[in-house]
DOLOTOR-903371 format. One record per residue (C-alpha): x, y, z; residue in one letter. Coordinates in pm, whole numbers, plus 50000, padded with zeros to 5 digits. Each point is the difference from the previous one (the first is absolute). Example, Ala and Ser with C-alpha at 12.3 -4.5 7.8 and 13.67 -1.06 7.14 Angstrom:
# DOLOTOR-903371
512304955050780A 501375034449934S 
This chain:
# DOLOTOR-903371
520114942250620X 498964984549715X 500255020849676X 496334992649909X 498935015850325X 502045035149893X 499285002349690X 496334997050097X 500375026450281X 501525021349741X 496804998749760X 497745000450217X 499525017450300X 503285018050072X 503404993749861X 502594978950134X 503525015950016X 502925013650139X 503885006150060X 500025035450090X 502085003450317X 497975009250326X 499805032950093X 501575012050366X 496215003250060X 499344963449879X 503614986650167X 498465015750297X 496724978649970X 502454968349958X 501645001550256X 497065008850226X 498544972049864X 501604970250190X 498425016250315X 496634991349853X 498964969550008X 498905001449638X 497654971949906X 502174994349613X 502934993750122X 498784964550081X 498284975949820X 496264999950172X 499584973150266X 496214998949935X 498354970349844X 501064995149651X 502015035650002X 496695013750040X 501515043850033X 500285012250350X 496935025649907X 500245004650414X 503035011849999X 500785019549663X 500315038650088X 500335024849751X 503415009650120X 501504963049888X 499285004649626X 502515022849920X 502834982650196X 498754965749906X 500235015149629X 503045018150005X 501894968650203X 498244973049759X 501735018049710X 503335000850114X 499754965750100X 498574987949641X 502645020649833X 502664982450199X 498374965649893X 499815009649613X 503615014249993X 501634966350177X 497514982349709X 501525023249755X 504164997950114X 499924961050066X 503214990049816X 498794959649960X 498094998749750X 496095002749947X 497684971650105X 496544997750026X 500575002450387X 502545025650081X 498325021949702X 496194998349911X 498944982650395X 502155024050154X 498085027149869X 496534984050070X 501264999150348X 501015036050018X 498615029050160X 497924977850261X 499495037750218X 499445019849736X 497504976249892X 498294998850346X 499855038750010X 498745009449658X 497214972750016X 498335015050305X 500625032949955X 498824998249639X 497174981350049X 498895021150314X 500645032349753X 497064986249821X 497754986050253X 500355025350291X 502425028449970X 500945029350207X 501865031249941X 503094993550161X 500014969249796X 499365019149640X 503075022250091X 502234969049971X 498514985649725X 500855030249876X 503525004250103X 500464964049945X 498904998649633X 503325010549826X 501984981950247X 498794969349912X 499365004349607X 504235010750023X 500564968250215X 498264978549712X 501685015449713X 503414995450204X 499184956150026X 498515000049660X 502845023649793X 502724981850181X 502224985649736X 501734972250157X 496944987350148X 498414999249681X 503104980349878X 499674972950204X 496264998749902X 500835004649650X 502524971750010X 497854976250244X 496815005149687X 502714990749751X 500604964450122X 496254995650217X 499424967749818X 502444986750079X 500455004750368X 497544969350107X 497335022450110X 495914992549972X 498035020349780X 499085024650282X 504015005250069X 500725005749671X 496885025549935X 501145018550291X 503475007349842X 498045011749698X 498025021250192X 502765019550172X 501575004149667X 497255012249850X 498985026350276X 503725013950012X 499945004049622X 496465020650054X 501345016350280X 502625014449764X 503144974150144X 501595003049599X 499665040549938X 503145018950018X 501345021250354X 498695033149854X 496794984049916X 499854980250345X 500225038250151X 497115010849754X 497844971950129X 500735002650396X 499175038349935X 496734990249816X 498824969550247X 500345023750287X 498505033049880X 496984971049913X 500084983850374X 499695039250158X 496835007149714X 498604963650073X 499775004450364X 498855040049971X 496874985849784X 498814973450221X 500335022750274X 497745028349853X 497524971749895X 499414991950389X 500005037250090X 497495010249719X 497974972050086X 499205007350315X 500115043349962X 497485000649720X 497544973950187X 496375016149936X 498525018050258X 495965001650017X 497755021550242X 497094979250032X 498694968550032X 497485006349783X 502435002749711X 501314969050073X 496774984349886X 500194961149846X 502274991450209X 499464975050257X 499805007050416X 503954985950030X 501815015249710X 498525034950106X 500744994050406X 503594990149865X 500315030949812X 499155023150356X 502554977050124X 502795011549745X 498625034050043X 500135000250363X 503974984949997X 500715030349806X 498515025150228X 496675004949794X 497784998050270X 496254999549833X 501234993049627X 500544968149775X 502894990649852X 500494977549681X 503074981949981X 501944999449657X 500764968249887X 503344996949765X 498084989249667X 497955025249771X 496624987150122X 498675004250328X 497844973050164X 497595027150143X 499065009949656X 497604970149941X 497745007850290X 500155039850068X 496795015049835X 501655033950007X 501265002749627X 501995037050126X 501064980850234X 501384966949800X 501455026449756X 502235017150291X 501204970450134X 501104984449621X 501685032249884X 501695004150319X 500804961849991X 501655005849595X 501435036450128X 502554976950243X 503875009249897X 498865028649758X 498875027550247X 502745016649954X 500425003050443X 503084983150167X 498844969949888X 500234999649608X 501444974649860X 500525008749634X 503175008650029X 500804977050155X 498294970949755X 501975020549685X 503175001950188X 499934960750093X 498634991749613X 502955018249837X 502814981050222X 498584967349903X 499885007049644X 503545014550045X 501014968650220X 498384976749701X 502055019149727X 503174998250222X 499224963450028X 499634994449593X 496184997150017X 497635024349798X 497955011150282X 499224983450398X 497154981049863X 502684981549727X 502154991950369X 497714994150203X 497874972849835X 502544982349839X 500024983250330X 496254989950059X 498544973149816X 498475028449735X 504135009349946X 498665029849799X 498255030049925X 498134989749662X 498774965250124X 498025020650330X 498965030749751X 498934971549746X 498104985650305X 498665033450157X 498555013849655X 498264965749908X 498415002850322X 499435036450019X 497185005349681X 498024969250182X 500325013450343X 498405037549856X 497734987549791X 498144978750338X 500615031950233X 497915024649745X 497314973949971X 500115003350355X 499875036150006X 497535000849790X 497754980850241X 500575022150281X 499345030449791X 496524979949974X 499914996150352X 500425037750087X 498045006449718X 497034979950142X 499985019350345X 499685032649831X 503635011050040X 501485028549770X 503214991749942X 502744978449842X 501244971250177X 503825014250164X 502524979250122X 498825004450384X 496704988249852X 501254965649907X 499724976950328X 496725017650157X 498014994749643X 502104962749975X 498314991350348X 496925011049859X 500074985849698X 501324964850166X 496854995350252X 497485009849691X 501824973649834X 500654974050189X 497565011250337X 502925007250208X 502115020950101X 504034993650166X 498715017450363X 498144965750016X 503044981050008X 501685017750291X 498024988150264X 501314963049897X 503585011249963X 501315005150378X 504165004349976X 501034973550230X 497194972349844X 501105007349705X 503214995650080X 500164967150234X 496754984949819X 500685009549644X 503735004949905X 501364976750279X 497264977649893X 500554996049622X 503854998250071X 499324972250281X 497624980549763X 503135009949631X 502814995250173X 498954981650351X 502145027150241X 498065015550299X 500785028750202X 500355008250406X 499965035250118X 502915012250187X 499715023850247X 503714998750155X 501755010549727X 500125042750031X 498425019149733X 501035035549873X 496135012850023X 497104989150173X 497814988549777X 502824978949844X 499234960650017X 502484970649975X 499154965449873X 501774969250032X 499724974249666X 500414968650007X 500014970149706X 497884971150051X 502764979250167X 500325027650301X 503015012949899X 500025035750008X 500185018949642X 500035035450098X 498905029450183X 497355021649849X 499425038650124X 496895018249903X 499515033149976X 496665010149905X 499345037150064X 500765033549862X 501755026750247X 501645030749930X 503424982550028X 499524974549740X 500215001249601X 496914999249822X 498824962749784X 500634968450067X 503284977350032X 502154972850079X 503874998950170X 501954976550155X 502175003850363X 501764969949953X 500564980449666X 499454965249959X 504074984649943X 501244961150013X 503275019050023X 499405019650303X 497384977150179X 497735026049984X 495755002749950X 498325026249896X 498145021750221X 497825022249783X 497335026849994X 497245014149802X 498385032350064X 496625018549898X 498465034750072X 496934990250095X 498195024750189X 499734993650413X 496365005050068X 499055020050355X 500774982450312X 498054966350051X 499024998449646X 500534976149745X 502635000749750X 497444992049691X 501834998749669X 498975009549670X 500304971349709X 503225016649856X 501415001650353X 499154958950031X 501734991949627X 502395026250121X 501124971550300X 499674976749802X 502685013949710X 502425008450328X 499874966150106X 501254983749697X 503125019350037X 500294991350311X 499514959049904X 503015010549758X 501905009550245X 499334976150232X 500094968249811X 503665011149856X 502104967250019X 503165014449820X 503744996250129X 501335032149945X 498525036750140X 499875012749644X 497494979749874X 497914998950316X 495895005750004X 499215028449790X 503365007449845X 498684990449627X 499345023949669X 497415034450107X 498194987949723X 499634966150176X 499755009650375X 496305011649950X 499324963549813X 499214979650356X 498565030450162X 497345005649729X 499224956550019X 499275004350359X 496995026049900X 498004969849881X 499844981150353X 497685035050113X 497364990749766X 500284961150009X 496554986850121X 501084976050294X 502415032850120X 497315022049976X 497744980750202X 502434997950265X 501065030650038X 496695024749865X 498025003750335X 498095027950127X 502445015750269X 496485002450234X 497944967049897X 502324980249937X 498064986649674X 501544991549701X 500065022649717X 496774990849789X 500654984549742X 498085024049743X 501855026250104X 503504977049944X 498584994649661X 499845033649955X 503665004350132X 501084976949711X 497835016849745X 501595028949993X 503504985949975X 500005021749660X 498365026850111X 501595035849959X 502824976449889X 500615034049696X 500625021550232X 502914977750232X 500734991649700X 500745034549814X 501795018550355X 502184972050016X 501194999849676X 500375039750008X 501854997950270X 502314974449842X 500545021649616X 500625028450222X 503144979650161X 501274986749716X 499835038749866X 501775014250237X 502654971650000X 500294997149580X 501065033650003X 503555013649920X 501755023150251X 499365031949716X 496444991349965X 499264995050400X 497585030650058X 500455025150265X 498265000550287X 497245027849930X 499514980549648X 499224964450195X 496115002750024X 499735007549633X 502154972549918X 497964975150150X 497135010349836X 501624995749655X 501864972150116X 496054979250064X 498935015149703X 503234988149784X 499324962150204X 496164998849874X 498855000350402X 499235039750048X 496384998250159X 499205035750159X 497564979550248X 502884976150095X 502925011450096X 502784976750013X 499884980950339X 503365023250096X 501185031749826X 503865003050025X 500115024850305X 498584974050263X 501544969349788X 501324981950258X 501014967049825X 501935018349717X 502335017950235X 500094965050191X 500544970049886X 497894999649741X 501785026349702X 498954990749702X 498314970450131X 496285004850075X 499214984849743X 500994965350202X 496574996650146X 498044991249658X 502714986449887X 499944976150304X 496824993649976X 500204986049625X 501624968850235X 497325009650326X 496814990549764X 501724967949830X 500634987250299X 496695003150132X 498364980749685X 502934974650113X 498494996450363X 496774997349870X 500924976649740X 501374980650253X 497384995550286X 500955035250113X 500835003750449X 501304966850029X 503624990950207X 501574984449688X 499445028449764X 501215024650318X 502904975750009X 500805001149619X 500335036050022X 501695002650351X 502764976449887X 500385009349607X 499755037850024X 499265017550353X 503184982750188X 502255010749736X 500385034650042X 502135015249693X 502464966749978X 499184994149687X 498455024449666X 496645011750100X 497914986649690X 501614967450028X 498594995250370X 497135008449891X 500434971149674X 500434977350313X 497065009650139X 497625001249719X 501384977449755X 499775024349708X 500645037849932X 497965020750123X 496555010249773X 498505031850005X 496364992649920X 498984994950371X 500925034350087X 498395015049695X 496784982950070X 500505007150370X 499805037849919X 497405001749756X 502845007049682X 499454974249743X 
C-alpha cells in the first residue's frame, strides 16, 4: 500500500491503522474466513481490476481488513529488519508495493461508506477505525524503517534516479517526519493515543451527519404548502414521504450544505424558515446526534497533536504542506477577500429588501428569504428565471452531449457505456474512455443520485490508481445527489447541478490522465489546495457556447436552448456572486478558527455556536442573512480531509480563472491547448511541486486579477 494512499485514508474519511492483536472473537472470524470465498483476497479478475461489486458481502470487510493488516505488517517489518543495506528497491518500492489487500479492501469499502452505506457496514467502520489509525502509527513510528528512509534521503542524488525517483524519497521522508517518525518513545505513545481517540471522534461525526440528515428531513401536510414548486420536485417529495411510511404527506430532503435548493421556489416563507433553521439546527440539537462534542473533542487533539509535533496550532501543520504552507498567507488571502465579498452581498440585500418591499411585504429580508427574493429579483432583472433552464438540462444529455462532448472536442477521448461490468446500486453507470488512438484510458463510474445511503455533495475517488509501476489504469468515479424524479420522469437538472458535473469531471480528467510511475504520485495525489485547481477549469466547458449548444435541448422538443435565454445564462455569470461569495468565505474563517486555536483556548462544546459567531465577526464575514455555507456541526470537509483547508477552493480558483483567460487567450476548446494542459499539468499527478506544474502550464505565476474581476471584487 502505498503510504500516500494511508495517510489520505487517515485524513479523510476514516483512519488507517492497526497492530492490536485480534480478539478470540476476531481470530474466530479469521479463521472462518478461508471458508469464504472472500472477493480481497485476490486481485479482481475484472477488466482493468474493475472491484468485484457482485460479489463483495458485508461479511468480507472485516476479514479482508483484519487479514490485509497482518499481511502489510509482515511486509513493512521484513522492509524494516533487511540486514543489506537500503536501496531504492528493497526500501522505498518495496513499500509502494505493500499492502496490495489492504489496499483492495479499504478502497471499496471506503468509497462504498460514502456512496451507499448500510448499518452493518457503519458498525465496522466503526470498530475498524482505531485498528487501522494504530496500524498506521505502528509503519510510520517504526524506527528502523525510518532509518533506512532517513539514510536512502541522505545520499538520493546520488543514487542515479530521475527526478520523480528522487522526489519520491523526499516525500516518504517528509511524511514520516510529519507523521512524528523523529519524536521520542514516550511521545510516540502520546501521539498513537491522540491519532486514535481522533479516528473513533472522526468516524462518530460523519456518522451523526448521515443520521441527522435524514431524521430531521421536513415533513409538510399539504400540497398546498408546497406551493412554487414544480409538479416533479413535489411528486418526489410524496415519494420520500411514502418510503418512510408517510402515506399522504411530503417530505423535503436535507441536503448537507446550509442552503436548501427548495428555498428558491417555495412561496411559503413559514415554510422556507422551518426547513433553513432545521437545515442550520443539524449536529446542535442536542438528540443522539450532536456533534459538538464531538467537533471540540476532535479540535483539541489536533491542536494537542500540532503542539506535540512542534507546530503552534493544526493550521501551522497542516498547511505547511499545501502550496499556501501557512496560516498567515490564507488569513492574508481570506481577509482581503472577505470586506469585498460583504460589501457586494449587502448591496445585494439591499435590493431584495426593495424587492419585498415593492410587493407590500412587512418584514426584513432573513436568511431563508435570500434565494426566493434572489429568483425574484434575477427574472425582474434579467427576464428570467433558473426554472427556465431545467427543461434544457436532462441528466444523461448533459452528461453524454455536454461533458463527454467538451472533453471529446479538449482532450479528443470518447466514452462507451458498459453494461457488463456489476455495479453496487442500480442506478450506477459505467463508462469506458478511450484516447483518440483507441487505446483505452480508463473506466469512468457515475453516480448521479441522492439516496438515503449516500453522503450528501458532490465528489470524486478513485478504485484503481493510475501506476507505470504496477501496470495499472485508473478506474474512477464521481458522484452527485441529484434528486431521482418519479418513475418515468426526467432527471432535469438545475444550472448548479450542470456546473456541479462539470467541476466532478475535471477531477475525474485528473485522475484519469495520470501518467506517473509510482502510486504515490498518481491522479489526484497533489497539494488540497491544488486538487480543486483542474476541477474548478472544467466549470468553464458548461458555459462555453459551442458546449452549450450541444448539449442545452429541451428534454421534450428537442430544440436548442434559445439563444436569448443563453445570453441571459451568461449575463448573470456575476449575479448573486456577494452572496457565494460571502458563505464561502465564512465557511472558510470559521475553519481556519477552529484550527488556529491552541488546545487551552479550544471551546467546549456548549460554547461552539457562540464561537462561530464571534469567530465571522472577528474574520469581517458575519452577515446575519448569510450564514456561512456550513456551520461546524454538519462540517463535513473539516472533520475530513479538508481541516484547516477549506479555504483550498478560492484559493484554487486564483489558478481556475487564469487559466481560463489563458484558453481564451489562446483560441479557447481547441486539441492543442487540451493537449498543452493534458501533457504539462493533468498527467502529472503530484510528481513534481504543484505551482511549478502549473508554471509549465501557464508560462508565468499565477495572477489574481481574473478571479477578482470574475467575482465582482476589484
Amino acid at each position: 500500500m502505498k503510504i500516500k494512499l494511508l495517510l489520505g485514508m487517515l485524513s479523510s474519511i476514516a483512519f488507517i491503522g492497526s497492530c492490536a492483536m485480534p480478539s478470540s472473537n476476531q481470530k474466530l472470524i479469521l479463521e472462518s474466513s478461508a471458508k469464504i470465498k472472500n472477493p480481497f483476497f485476490s486481485e479482481s479478475s475484472l477488466y482493468m481490476k474493475y472491484p468485484h461489486f457482485d460479489r463483495v458481502k458485508n461479511e468480507h470487510y472485516a476479514p479482508a481488513f483484519e487479514k490485509g493488516m497482518e499481511n502489510h505488517m509482515k511486509e513493512i517489518e521484513a522492509i524494516a529488519n533487511n540486514i543489506d543495506s537500503p536501496t531504492f528497491e528493497n526500501t522505498i518500492i518495496a513499500m509502494e508495493i505493500s499492502g496490495e489487500l489492504l489496499d483492495r479492501v479499504a478502497t471499496v469499502f471506503f468509497s462504498l461508506t460514502s456512496a451507499h452505506t448500510n448499518d452493518e457496514m457503519e458498525k465496522i467502520r466503526s470498530e475498524m477505525a482505531p485498528k487501522l489509525s494504530a496500524h498506521s502509527d505502528q509503519i510510520l513510528l517504526n524506527g528502523d524503517l525510518f532509518k533506512r528512509i532517513s539514510q536512502l534521503n541522505d545520499k538520493k542524488n546520488n543514487l542515479g534516479l530521475n527526478a520523480e525517483g528522487i522526489r519520491l524519497i523526499e516525500k516518504y521522508y517528509t511524511d514520516f517526519i510529519r507523521s512524528g517518525a523523529k519524536l521520542s518513545i514516550e511521545e510516540k505513545e502520546e501521539l498513537k493515543t491522540i491519532n486514535e481517540k481522533i479516528a473513533v471522534l472522526q468516524t462518530n461525526f460523519s456518522q451523526n451527519i448521515l443520521k441527522e440528515v435524514n431524521a430531521l428531513a421536513v415533513v409538510v401536510d399539504s400540497r398546498e404548502e408546497l406551493d412554487g414548486l414544480n409538479n416533479a420536485s413535489i411528486e418526489a417529495a410524496a415519494n420520500e414521504a411514502n418510503s418512510r411510511g408517510l402515506k399522504g404527506k411530503y417530505v423535503i430532503a436535507l441536503k448537507n450544505t446550509s442552503g436548501q435548493p427548495a428555498m428558491a421556489s417555495l412561496k411559503n416563507r413559514s415554510l422556507r424558515e422551518k426547513i433553513h433553521k432545521t437545515s442550520l439546527s443539524r449536529g446542535s440539537n442536542g438528540g443522539d446526534f450532536d456533534n459538538l462534542e464531538n467537533l471540540s473533542k476532535v479540535i483539541k487533539l489536533r491542536a494537542d497533536r500540532a503542539q506535540l509535533m512542534g507546530y503552534k496550532n493544526h493550521a501551522a501543520y497542516s498547511l505547511e504542506s499545501q502550496t499556501a504552507q501557512t496560516p498567515e498567507a490564507v488569513n492574508e488571502r481570506l481577509s482581503s477577500l472577505a470586506p469585498k465579498a460583504l460589501d457586494n452581498a449587502k448591496k445585494e440585500a439591499a435590493d431584495l429588501q426593495k424587492m419585498i418591499d415593492a410587493e407590500g411585504g412587512e418584514f426584513q429580508l432573513a436568511s431563508w428569504d435570500w434565494d426566493f427574493y434572489t429568483e425574484k429579483v434575477r427574472s425582474e432583472r434579467y427576464s428570467f428565471d433558473a426554472s427556465q433552464l431545467k427543461p434544457y438540462f436532462e441528466m444523461d444529455n448533459v452528461l453524454q452531449n455536454g461533458v463527454f462532448y467538451a472533453a471529446n472536442q479538449l482532450f479528443g477521448i470518447s466514452f462507451k457505456e458498459r453494461f457488463d461490468l456489476p455495479v453496487y446500486q442500480e442506478d450506477v453507470r459505467v463508462f469506458e474512455v478511450f484516447n483518440q488512438d483507441g487505446t483505452t484510458l480508463a473506466l469512468f463510474i457515475y453516480d448521479g443520485y441522492a439516496r438515503s445511503s449516500k453522503r450528501g455533495g458532490a465528489w470524486m475517488n478513485a478504485y484503481v490508481s493510475q501506476s507505470k509501476l504496477k501496470g495499472n489504469l485508473p478506474v474512477v468515479a464521481n458522484h452527485q445527489n441529484v434528486v431521482k424524479p418519479p418513475e418515468g420522469e426526467p432527471t432535469l437538472l438545475t444550472f448548479d447541478e450542470v456546473i456541479t458535473m462539470f467541476h466532478e469531471f475535471g477531477h475525474a480528467l485528473h485522475g484519469m490522465f495520470s501518467d506517473v510511475h509510482y502510486p504515490y504520485f498518481s491522479g489526484t495525489s497533489v497539494p488540497r489546495d491544488f486538487v480543486e485547481y483542474p476541477s474548478q477549469v472544467n466549470e468553464m466547458w458548461a458555459v462555453w457556447p459551442s458546449v452549450l449548444k450541444n448539449y442545452a435541448v429541451h428534454y421534450k422538443t428537442g430544440e436548442l436552448m434559445p439563444k436569448e435565454l443563453l445570453d441571459k445564462v451568461l449575463a448573470t455569470q456575476k449575479f448573486n456572486q456577494g452572496f457565494s461569495t460571502t458563505e464561502y468565505l465564512a465557511a472558510s474563517i470559521l475553519d481556519q478558527a477552529l484550527h488556529q486555536l491552541t488546545p487551552e483556548d479550544v471551546p467546549k462544546a456548549n460554547d461552539l455556536i457562540s464561537f462561530e459567531t464571534d469567530a465571522l465577526k472577528t474574520g469581517g464575514i458575519y452577515f446575519e442573512a448569510i450564514p456561512p455555507r456550513y456551520r461546524s456541526a454538519y462540517f463535513s470537509h473539516i472533520i475530513g480531509g479538508y481541516s484547516a483547508g477549506y479555504y483550498s477552493y478560492i484559493w484554487s480558483e486564483v489558478l481556475d480563472a487564469d487559466t481560463v483567460e489563458w484558453f481564451k487567450e489562446n483560441g479557447g476548446l481547441k486539441r492543442e491547448n487540451g493537449d498543452h494542459f493534458r501533457k504539462t499539468l493533468l498527467s502529472r499527478g503530484g510528481s513534481k511541486e504543484a505551482l511549478s506544474l502549473f508554471k509549465d502550464f501557464r508560462g508565468a505565476d499565477p495572477d489574481i486579477q481574473p478571479l477578482l474581476d470574475r467575482k465582482g471584487l476589484n
